[in-house]
PDB file of N, CA, C and O in Angstrom:
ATOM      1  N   UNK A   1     -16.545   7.005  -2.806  1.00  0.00           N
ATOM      2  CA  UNK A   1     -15.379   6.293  -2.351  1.00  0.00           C
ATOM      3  C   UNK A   1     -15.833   5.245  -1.339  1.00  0.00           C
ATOM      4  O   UNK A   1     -16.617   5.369  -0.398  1.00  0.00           O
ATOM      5  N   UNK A   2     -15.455   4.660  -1.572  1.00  0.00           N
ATOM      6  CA  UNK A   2     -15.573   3.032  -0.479  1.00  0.00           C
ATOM      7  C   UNK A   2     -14.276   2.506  -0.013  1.00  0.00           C
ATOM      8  O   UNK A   2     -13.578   2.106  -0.945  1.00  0.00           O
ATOM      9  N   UNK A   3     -13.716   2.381   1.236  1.00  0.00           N
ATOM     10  CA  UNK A   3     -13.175   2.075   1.931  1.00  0.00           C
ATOM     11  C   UNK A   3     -13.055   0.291   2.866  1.00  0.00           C
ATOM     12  O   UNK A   3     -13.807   0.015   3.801  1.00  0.00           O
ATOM     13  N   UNK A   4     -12.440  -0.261   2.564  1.00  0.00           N
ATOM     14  CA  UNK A   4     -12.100  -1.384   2.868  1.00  0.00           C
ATOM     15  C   UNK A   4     -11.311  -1.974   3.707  1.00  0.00           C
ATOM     16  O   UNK A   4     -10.251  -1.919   3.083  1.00  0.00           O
ATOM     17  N   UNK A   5     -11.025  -2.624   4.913  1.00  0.00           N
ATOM     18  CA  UNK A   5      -9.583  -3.019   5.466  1.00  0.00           C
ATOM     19  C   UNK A   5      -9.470  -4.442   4.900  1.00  0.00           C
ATOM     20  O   UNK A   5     -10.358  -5.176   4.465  1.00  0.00           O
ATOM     21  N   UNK A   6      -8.200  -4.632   5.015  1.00  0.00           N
ATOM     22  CA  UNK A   6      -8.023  -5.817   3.813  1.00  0.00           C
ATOM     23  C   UNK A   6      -6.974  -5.852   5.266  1.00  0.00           C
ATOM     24  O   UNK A   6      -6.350  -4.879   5.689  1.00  0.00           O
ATOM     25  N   UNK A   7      -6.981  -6.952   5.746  1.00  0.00           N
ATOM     26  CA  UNK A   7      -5.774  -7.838   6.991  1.00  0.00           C
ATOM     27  C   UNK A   7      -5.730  -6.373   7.875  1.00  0.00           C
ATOM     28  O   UNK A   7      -6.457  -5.383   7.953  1.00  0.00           O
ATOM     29  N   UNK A   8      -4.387  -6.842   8.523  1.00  0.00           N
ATOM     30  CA  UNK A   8      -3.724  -5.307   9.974  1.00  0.00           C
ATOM     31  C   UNK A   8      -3.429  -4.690   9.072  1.00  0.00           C
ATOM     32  O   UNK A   8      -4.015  -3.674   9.445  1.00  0.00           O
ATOM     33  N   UNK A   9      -2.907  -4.346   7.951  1.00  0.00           N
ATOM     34  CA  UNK A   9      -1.959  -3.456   7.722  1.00  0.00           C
ATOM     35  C   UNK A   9      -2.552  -2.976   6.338  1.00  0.00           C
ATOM     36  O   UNK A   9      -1.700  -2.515   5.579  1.00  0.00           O
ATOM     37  N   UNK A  10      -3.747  -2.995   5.902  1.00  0.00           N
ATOM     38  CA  UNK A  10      -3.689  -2.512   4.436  1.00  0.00           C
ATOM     39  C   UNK A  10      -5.233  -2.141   3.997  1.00  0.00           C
ATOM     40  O   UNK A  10      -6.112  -2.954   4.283  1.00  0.00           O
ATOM     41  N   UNK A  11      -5.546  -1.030   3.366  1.00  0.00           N
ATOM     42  CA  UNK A  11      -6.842  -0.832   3.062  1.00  0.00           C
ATOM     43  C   UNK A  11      -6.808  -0.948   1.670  1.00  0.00           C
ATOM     44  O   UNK A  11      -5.738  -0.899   1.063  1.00  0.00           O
ATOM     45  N   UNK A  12      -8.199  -1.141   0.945  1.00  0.00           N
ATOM     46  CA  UNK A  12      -8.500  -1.631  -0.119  1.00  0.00           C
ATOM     47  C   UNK A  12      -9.505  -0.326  -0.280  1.00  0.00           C
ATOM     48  O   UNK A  12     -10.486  -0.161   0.444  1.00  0.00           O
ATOM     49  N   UNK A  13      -8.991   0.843  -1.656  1.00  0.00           N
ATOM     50  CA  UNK A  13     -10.066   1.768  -1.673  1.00  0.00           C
ATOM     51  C   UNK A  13     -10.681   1.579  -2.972  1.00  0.00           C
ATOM     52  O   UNK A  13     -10.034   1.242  -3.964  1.00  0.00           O
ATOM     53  N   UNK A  14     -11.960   1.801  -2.967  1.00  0.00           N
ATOM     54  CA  UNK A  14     -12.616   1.963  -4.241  1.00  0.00           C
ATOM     55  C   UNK A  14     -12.857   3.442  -4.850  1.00  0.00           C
ATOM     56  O   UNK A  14     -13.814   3.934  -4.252  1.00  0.00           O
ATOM     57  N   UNK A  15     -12.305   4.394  -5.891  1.00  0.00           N
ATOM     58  CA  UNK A  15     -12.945   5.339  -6.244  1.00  0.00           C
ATOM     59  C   UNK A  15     -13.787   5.057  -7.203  1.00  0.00           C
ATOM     60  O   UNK A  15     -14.028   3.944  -7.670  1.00  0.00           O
ATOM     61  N   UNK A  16     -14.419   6.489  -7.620  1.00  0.00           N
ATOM     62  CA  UNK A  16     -15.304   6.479  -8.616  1.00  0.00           C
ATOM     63  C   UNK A  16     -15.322   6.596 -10.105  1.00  0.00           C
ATOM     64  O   UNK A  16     -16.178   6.333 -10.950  1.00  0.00           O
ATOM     65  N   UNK A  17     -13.754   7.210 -10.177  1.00  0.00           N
ATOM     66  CA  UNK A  17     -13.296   7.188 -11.685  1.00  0.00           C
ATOM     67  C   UNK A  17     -12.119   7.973 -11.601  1.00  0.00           C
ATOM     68  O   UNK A  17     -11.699   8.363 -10.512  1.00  0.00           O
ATOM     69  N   UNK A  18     -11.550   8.236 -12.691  1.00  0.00           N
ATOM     70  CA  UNK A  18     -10.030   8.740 -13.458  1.00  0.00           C
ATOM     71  C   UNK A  18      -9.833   9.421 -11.946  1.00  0.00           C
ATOM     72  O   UNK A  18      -9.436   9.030 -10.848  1.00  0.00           O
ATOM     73  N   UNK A  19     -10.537  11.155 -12.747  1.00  0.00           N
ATOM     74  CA  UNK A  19     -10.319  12.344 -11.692  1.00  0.00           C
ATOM     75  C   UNK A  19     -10.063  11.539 -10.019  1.00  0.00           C
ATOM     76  O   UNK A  19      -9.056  11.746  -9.341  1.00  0.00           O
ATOM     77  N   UNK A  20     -11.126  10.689  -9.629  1.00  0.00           N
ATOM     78  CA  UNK A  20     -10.910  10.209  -7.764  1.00  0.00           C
ATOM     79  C   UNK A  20      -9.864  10.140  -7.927  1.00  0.00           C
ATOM     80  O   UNK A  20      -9.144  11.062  -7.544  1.00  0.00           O
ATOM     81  N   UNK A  21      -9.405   9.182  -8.474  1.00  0.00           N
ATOM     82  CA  UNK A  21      -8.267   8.350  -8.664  1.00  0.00           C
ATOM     83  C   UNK A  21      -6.935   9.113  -8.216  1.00  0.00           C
ATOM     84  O   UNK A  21      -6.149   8.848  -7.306  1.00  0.00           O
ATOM     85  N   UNK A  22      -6.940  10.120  -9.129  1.00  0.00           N
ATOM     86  CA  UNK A  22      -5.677  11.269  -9.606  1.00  0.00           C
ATOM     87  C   UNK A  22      -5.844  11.859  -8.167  1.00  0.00           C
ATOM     88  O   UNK A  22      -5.029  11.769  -7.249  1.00  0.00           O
ATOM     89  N   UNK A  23      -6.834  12.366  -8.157  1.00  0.00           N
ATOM     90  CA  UNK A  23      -6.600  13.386  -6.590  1.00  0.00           C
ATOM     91  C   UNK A  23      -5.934  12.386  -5.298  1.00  0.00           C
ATOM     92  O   UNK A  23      -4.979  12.670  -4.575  1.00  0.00           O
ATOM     93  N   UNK A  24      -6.677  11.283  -5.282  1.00  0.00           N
ATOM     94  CA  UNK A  24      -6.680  10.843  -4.012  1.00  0.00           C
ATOM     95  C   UNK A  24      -5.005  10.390  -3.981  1.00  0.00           C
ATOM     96  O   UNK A  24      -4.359  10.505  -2.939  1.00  0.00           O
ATOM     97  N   UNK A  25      -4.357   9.833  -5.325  1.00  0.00           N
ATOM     98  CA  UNK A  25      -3.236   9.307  -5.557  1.00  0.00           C
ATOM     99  C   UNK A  25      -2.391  10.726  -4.911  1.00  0.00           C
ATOM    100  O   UNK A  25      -1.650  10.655  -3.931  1.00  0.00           O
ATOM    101  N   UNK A  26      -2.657  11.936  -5.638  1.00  0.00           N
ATOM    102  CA  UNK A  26      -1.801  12.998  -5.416  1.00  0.00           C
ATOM    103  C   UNK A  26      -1.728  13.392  -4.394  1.00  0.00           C
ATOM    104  O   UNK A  26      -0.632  13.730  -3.948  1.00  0.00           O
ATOM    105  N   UNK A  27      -2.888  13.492  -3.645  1.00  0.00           N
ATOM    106  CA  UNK A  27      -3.068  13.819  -1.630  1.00  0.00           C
ATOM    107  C   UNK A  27      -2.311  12.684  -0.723  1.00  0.00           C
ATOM    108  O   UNK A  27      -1.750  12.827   0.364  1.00  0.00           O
ATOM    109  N   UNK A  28      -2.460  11.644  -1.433  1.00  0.00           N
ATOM    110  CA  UNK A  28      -1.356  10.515  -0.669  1.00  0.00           C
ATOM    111  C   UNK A  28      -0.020  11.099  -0.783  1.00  0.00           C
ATOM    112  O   UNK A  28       0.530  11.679   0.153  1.00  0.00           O
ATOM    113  N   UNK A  29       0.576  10.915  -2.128  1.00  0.00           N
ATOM    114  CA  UNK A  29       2.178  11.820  -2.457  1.00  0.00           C
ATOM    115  C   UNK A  29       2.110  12.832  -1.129  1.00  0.00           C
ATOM    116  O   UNK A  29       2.740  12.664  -0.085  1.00  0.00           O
ATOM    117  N   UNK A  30       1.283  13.812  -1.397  1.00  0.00           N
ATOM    118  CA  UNK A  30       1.590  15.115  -0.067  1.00  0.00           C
ATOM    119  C   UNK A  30       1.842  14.772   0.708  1.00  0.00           C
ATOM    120  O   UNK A  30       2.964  14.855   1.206  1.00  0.00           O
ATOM    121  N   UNK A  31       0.660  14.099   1.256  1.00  0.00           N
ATOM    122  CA  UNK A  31       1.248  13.198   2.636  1.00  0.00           C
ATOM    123  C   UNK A  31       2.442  12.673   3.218  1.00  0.00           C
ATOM    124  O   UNK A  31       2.978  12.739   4.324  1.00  0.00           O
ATOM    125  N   UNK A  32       2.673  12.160   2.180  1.00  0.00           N
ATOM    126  CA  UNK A  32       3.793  11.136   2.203  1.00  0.00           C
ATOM    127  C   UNK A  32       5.167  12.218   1.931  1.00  0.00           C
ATOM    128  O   UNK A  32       6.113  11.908   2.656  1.00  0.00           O
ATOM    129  N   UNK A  33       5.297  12.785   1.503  1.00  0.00           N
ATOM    130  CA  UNK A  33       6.014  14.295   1.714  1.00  0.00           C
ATOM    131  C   UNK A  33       6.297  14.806   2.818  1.00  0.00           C
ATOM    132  O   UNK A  33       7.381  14.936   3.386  1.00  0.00           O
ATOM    133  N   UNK A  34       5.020  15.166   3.173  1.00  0.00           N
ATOM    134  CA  UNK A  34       5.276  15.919   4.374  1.00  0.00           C
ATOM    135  C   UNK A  34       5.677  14.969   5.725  1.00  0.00           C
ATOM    136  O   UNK A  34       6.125  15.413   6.782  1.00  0.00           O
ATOM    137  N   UNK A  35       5.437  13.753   5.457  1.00  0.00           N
ATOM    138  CA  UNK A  35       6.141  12.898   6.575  1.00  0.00           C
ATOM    139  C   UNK A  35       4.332  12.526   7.793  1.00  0.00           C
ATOM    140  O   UNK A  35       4.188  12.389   9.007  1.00  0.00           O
ATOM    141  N   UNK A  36       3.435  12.503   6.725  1.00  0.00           N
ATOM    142  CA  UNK A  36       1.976  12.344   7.413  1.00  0.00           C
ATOM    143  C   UNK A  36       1.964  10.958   7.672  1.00  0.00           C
ATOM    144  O   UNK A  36       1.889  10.565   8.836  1.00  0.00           O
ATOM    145  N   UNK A  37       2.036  10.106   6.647  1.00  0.00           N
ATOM    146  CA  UNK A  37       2.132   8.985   6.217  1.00  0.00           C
ATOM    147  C   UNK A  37       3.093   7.859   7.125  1.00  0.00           C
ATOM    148  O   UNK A  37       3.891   8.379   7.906  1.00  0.00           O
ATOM    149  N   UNK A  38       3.072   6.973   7.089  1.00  0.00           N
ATOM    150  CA  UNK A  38       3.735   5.951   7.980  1.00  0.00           C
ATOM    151  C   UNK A  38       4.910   5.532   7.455  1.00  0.00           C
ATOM    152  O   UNK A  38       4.852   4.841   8.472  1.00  0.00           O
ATOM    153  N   UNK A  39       5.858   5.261   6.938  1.00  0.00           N
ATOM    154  CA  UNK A  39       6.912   4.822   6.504  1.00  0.00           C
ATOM    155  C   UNK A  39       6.716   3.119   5.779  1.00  0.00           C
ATOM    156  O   UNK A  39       7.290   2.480   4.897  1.00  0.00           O
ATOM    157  N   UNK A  40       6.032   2.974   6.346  1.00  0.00           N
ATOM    158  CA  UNK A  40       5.553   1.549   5.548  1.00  0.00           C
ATOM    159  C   UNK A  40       4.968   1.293   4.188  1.00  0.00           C
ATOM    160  O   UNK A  40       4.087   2.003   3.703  1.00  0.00           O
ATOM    161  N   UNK A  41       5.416   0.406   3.685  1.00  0.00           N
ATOM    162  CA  UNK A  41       4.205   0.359   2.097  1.00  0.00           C
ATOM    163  C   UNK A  41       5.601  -0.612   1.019  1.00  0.00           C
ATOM    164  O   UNK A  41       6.617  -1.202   1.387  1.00  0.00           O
ATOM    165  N   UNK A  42       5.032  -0.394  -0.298  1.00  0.00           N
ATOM    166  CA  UNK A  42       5.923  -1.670  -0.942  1.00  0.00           C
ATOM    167  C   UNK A  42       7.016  -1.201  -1.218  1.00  0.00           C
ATOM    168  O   UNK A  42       7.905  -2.042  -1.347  1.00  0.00           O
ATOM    169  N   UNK A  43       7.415   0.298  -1.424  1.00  0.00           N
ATOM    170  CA  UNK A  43       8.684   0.806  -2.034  1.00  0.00           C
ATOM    171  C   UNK A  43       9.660   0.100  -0.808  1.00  0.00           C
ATOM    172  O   UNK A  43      10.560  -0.701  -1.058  1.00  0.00           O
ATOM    173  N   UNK A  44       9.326   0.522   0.437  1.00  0.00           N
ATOM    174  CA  UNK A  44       9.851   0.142   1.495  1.00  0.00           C
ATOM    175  C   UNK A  44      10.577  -1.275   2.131  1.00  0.00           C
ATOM    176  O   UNK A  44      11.607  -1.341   2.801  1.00  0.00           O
ATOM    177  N   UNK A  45       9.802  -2.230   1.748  1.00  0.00           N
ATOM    178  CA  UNK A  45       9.924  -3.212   2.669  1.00  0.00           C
ATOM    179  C   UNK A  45      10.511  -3.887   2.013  1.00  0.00           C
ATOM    180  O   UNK A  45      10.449  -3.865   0.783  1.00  0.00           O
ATOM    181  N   UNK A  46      11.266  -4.694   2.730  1.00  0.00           N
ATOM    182  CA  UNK A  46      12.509  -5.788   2.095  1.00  0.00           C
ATOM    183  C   UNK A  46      12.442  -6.077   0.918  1.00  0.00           C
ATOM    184  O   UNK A  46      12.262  -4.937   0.490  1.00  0.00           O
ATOM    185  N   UNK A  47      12.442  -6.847  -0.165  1.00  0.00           N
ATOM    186  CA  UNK A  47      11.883  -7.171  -1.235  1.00  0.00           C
ATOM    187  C   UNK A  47      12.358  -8.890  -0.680  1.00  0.00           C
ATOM    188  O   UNK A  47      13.288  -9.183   0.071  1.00  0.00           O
ATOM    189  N   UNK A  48      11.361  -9.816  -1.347  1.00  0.00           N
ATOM    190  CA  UNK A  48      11.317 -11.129  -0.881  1.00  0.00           C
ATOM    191  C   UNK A  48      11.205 -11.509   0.767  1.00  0.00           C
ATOM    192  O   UNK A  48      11.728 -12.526   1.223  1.00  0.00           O
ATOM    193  N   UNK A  49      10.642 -10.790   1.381  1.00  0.00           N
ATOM    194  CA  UNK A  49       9.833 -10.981   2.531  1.00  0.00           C
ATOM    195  C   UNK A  49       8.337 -10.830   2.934  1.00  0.00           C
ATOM    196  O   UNK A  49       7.728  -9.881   2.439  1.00  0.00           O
ATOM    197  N   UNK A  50       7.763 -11.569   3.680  1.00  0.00           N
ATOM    198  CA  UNK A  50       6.753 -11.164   4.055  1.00  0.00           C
ATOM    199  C   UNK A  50       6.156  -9.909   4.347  1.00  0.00           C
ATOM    200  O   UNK A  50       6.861  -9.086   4.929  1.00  0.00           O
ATOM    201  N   UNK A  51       4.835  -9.569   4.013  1.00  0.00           N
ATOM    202  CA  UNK A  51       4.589  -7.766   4.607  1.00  0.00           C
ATOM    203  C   UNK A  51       4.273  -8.183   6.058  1.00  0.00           C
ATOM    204  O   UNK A  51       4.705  -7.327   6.830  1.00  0.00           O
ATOM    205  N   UNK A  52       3.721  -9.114   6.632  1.00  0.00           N
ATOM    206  CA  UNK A  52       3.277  -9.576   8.090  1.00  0.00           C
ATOM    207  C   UNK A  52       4.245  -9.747   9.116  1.00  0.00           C
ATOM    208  O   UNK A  52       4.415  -9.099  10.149  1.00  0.00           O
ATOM    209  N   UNK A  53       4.859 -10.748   8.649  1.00  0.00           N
ATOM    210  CA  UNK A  53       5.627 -11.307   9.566  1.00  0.00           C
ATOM    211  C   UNK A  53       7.333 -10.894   9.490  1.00  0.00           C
ATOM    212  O   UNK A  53       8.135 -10.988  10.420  1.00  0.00           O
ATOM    213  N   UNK A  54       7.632 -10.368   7.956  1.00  0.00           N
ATOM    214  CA  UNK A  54       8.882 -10.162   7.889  1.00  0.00           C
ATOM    215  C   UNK A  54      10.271 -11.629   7.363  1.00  0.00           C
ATOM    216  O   UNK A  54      11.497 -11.581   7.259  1.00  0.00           O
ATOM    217  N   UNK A  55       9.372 -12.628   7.180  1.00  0.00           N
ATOM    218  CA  UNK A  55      10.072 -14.190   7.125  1.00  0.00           C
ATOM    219  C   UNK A  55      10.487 -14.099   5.627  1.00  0.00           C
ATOM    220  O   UNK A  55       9.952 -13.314   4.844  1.00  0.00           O
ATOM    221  N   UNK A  56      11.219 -14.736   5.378  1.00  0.00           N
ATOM    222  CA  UNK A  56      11.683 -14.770   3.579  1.00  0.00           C
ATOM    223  C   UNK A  56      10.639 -15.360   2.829  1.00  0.00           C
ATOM    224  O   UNK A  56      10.057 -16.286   3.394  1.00  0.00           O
ATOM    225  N   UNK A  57      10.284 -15.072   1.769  1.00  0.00           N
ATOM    226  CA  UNK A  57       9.722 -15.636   0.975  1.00  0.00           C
ATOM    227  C   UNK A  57      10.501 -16.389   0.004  1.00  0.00           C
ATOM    228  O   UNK A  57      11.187 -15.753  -0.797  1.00  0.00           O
ATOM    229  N   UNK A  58      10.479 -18.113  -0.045  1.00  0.00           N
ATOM    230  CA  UNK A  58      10.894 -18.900  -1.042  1.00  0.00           C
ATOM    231  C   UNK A  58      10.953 -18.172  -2.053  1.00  0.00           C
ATOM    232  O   UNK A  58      10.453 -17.051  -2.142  1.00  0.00           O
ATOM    233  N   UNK A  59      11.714 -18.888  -3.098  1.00  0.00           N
ATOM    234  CA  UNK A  59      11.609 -18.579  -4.640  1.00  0.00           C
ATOM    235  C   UNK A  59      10.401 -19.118  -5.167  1.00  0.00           C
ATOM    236  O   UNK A  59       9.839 -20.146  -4.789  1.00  0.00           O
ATOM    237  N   UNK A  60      10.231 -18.741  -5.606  1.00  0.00           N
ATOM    238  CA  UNK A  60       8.530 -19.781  -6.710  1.00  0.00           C
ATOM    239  C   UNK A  60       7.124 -19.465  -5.985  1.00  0.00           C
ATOM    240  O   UNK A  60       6.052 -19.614  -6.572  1.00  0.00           O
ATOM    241  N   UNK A  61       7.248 -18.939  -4.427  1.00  0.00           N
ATOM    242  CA  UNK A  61       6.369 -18.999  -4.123  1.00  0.00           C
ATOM    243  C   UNK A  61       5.397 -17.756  -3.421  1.00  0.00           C
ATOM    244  O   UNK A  61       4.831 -17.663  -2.332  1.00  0.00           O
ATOM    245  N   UNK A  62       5.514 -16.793  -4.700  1.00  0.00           N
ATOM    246  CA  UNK A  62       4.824 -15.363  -4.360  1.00  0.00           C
ATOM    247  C   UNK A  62       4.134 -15.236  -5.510  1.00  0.00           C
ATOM    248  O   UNK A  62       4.535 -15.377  -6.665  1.00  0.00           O
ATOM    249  N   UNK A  63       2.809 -14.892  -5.007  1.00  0.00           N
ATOM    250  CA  UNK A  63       1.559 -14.862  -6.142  1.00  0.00           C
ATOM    251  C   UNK A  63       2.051 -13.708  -6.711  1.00  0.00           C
ATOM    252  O   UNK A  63       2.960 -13.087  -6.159  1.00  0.00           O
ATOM    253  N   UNK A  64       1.293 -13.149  -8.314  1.00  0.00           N
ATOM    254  CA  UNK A  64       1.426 -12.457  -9.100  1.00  0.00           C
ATOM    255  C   UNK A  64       0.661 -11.594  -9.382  1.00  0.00           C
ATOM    256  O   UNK A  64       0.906 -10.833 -10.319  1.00  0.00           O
TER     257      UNK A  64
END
């Protein structure tokens, strides 16, 4: 596993295949269950705003 910070707010992980994948995905869920986890992330946040700053994002102009 390789570990990355990508900006303040976001890590970039690398596993090693399927199985990493599945576990590490499923130990997050727990987490995030049990209330380990931060409340933040994409389900969460406004939709058409910034993750940084919180400012609207134009129409047309959010990468894909």
């Amino acid at each position: 596993m390789r570990v990355l910070r990508v900006g303040d707010r976001a890590l970039l992980v690398e596993l090693d295949g399927g199985g990493a994948t599945e576990a590490f995905h499923a130990e997050l869920l727990r987490r995030r269950a049990a209330g380990a986890l931060p409340p933040y992330g994409r389900s969460s946040r406004p939709r058409g705003r910034c993750s940084s700053t919180g400012w609207p994002i134009r129409s047309g102009s959010r990468r894909s």
